[in-house]
C-alpha positions in Angstrom: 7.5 63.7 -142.7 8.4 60.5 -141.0 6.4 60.7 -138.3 3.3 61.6 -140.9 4.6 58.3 -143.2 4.2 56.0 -140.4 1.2 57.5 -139.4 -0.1 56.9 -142.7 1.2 53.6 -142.9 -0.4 52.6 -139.7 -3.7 53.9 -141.0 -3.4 51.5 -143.5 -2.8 48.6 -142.2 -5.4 48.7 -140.3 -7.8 49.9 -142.8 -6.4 46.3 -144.8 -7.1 44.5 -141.2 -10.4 45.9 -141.3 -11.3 44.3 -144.8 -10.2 41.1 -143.8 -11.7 40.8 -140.7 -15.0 41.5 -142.5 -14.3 40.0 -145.5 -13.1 36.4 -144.1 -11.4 36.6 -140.7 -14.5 37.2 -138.3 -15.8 34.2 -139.7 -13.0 31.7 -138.8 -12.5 33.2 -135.6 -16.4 32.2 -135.2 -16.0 28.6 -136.4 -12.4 28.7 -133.9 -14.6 29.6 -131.1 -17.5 27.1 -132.0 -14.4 24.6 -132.2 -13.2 25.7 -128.7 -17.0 24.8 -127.5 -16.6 21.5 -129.5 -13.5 20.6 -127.6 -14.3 22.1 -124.3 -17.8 19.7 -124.2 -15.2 16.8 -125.2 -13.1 17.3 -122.6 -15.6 17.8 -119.9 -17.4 14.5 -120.7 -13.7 12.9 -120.8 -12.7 14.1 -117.4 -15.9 12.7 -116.0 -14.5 9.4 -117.5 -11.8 9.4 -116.0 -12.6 10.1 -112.6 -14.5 7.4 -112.9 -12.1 4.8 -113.5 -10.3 6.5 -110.8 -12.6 5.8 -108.4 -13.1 2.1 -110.0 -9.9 1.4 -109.4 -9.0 3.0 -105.7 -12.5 3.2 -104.4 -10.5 3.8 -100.7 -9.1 6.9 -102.2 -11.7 9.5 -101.0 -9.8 12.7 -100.0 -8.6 12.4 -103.3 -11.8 11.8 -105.2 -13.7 14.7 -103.2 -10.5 17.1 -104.2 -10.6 16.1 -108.3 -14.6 16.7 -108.4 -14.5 19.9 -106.9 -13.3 21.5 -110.5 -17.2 19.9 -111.6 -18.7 22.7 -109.4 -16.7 25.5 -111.1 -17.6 23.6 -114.2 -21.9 23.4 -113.5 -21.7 27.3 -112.5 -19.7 28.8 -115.3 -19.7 26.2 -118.4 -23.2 27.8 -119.8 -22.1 31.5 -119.3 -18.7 30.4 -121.2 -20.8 28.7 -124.3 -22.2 31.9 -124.3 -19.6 33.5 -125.0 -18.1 31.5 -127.7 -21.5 31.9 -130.3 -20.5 33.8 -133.4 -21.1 38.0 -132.2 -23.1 39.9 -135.0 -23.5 37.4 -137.3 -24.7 39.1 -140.6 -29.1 37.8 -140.5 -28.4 35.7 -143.3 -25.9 33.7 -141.3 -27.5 33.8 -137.9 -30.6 32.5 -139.2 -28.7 29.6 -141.1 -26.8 28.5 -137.9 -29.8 29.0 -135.9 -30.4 25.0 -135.2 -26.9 24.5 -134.1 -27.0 27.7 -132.0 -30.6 26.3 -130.4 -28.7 23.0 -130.5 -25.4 23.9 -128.7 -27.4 25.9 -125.6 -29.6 22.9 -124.8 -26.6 20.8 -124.8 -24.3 22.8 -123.1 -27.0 23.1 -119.9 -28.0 19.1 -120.5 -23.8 19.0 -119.8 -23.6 21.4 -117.0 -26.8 19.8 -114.9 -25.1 16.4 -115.5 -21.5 17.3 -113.8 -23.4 19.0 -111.2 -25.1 15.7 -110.3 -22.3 13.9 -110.7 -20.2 16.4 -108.4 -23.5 15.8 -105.7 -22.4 11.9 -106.1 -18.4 12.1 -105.4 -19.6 14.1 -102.7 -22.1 12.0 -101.3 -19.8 9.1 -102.2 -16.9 11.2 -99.7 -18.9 11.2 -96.9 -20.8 7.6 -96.0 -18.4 5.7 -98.3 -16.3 4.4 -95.0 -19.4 5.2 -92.1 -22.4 4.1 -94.5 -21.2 2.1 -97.3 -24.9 0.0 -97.8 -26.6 3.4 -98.3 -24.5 4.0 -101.6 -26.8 1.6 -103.8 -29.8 3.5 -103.0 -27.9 7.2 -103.1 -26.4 6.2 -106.7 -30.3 5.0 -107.8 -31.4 8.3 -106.8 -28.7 11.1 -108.3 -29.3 8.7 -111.5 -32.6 9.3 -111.3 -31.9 13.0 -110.9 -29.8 12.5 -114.0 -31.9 11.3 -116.4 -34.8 14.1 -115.3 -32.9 16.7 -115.4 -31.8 15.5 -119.0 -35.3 14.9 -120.0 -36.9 18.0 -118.3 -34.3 20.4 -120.7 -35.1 18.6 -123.9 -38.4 18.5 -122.9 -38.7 22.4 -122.6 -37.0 23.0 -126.1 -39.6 20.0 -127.9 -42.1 22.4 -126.1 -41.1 25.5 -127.0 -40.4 24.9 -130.5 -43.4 23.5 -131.5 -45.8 26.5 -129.2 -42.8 28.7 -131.5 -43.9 27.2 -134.9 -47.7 27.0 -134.6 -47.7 30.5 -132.9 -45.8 32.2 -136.2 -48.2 29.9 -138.2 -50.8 31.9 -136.3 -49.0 35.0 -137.1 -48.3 34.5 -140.7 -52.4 33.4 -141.3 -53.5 36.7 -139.8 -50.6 39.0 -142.3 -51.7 37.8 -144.9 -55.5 38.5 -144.0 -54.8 42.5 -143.8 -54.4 42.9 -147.6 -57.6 43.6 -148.9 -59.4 43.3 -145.7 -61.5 46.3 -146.5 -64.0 48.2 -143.5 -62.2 45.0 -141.7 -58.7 46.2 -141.7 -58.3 47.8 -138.1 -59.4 43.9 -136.9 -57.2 42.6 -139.1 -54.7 44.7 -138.1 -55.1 44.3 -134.3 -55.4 40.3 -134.3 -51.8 40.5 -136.5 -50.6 42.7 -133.6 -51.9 40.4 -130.6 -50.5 37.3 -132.4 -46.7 39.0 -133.0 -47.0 39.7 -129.2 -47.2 36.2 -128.7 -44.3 35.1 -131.0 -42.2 38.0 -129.8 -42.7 36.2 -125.7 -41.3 33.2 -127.3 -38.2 34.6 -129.1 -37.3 35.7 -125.9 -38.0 32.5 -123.8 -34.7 31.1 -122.8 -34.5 27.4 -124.8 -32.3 25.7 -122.0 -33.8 27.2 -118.4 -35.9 29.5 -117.0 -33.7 31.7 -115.4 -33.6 34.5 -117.6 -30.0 36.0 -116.6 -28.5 32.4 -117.1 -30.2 31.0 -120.5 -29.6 31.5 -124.3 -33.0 32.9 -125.7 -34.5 31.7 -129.4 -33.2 34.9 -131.3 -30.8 37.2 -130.0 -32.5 40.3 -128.1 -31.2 42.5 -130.4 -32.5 40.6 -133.7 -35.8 40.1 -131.9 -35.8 43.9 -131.0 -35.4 44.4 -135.0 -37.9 42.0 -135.8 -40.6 43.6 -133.8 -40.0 47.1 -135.7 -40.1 45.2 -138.9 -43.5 43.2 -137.6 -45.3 46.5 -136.9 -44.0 48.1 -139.5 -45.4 45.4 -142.1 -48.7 45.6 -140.6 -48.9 49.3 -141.3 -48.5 48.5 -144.8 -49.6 45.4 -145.8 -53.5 47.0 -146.2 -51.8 49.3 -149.4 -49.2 47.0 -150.2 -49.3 43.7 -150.3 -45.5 42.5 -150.4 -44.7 45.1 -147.2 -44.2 41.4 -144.9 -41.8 39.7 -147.5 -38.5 40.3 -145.4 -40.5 39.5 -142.2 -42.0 36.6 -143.3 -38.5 35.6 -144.9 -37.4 35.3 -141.5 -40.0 33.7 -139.6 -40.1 30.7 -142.1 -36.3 30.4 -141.6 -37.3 30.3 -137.1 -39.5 27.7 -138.2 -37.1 25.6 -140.3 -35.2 25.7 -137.2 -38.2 24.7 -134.7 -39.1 22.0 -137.3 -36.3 19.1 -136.4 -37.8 19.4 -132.9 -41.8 19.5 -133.6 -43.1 17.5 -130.3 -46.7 18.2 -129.8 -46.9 15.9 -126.7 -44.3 17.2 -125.2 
């Protein structure tokens, strides 16, 4: 029977842990992990500082320098794929759609971060080598890699201004032609078909990365699997909708809250 009791009272505590972690302690370790991604940006833009001062102050110093930027490499390659890692896993909808901004947010800074240490890892290294053979070409090198810089900064933001505004006028799109299948009479196969073709085009942009193009190395509007949810909920509203009006709430419940989240970032010119 003792082996049974603590068997039993092993089942039980974690059958307690369980509740918690549901109940309260997944969502602090969340916020701990967004906190982490908080800190970790801090620190990375800090180090950078510092190096910089360094240098400022023993310019002569370039073995040195070269050695203390190689850790901004390591930092370019991985720091994305880590802020990955950190956003909230299976948030309940409610909550992934409520910290969708700061999710969007967080990816397009994290890579505006990354492609800024990796041009500043190009300048210590370019810095390394003529710094003592070719020390006039320096101006003109550190014009450049700023100019780099501020591109690469721009071209980022620029891509999310972009894709959130083709994002909200697309669902605009999508929502017009739902709402035309009730009632739609000898008309409802149309109907149907242009809801269809327009959900095809907001589903490509729920899964267009928001900070790159390279699709194995980006953060995407909606998680996959939410967007893989949404698109059985689309076509399955559009089956409905000619008998029963209501059959979109949930799915249009959602796509207003994408476009609260595209709305902070509307750029038309872009």
């Amino acid at each position: 029977m003792g082996a049974l009791d603590d068997w039993q009272s092993w089942q039980d505590v974690r059958h307690w842990a369980s509740r918690k972690w549901d109940t309260g302690w997944k969502r602090y370790w969340d916020y701990l992990k967004l906190a982490t991604w908080g800190i970790a940006m801090a620190g990375v833009i800090l180090y950078i500082v510092r190096l910089s001062n360094t240098i400022a102050q023993n310019p002569d110093d370039v073995a040195e320098h070269f050695d203390y930027a190689l850790p901004l490499m390591l930092t370019w390659a991985f720091l994305p794929l880590w802020a990955q890692s950190t956003e909230p896993k299976d948030p309940e909808q409610t909550e992934l759609l409520r910290q969708l901004p700061g999710r969007v947010g967080r990816a397009v800074i994290t890579r505006t971060v990354a492609n800024s240490v990796a041009v500043y890892f190009a300048g210590i290294s370019v810095y390394a080598l003529i710094a003592t053979s070719r020390p006039t070409a320096l101006i003109p090198v550190a014009v450049t890699l700023g100019g780099a810089l501020i591109a690469s900064g721009h071209k980022t933001w620029a891509r999310l201004r972009k894709l959130s505004t083709q994002l909200h006028h697309n669902i605009e799109v999508l929502k017009r032609d739902l709402e035309m299948i009730h009632d739609s009479g000898d008309e409802v196969n149309k109907r149907k078909d242009a809801a269809l073709r327009s959900w095809n085009v907001v589903q490509l942009d729920l899964w267009t990365n928001v900070d790159t193009g390279y699709a194995f190395y980006g953060t995407p509007f909606l998680p996959l699997t939410m967007t893989h949810w949404l698109n059985g909920e689309v076509k399955r509203a559009i089956d409905s909708l000619s008998a029963n009006g209501d059959a979109a709430k949930d799915v249009l419940t959602v796509l207003n809250k994408v476009q609260e989240a595209c709305f902070g970032r509307i750029d038309s010119v872009a």
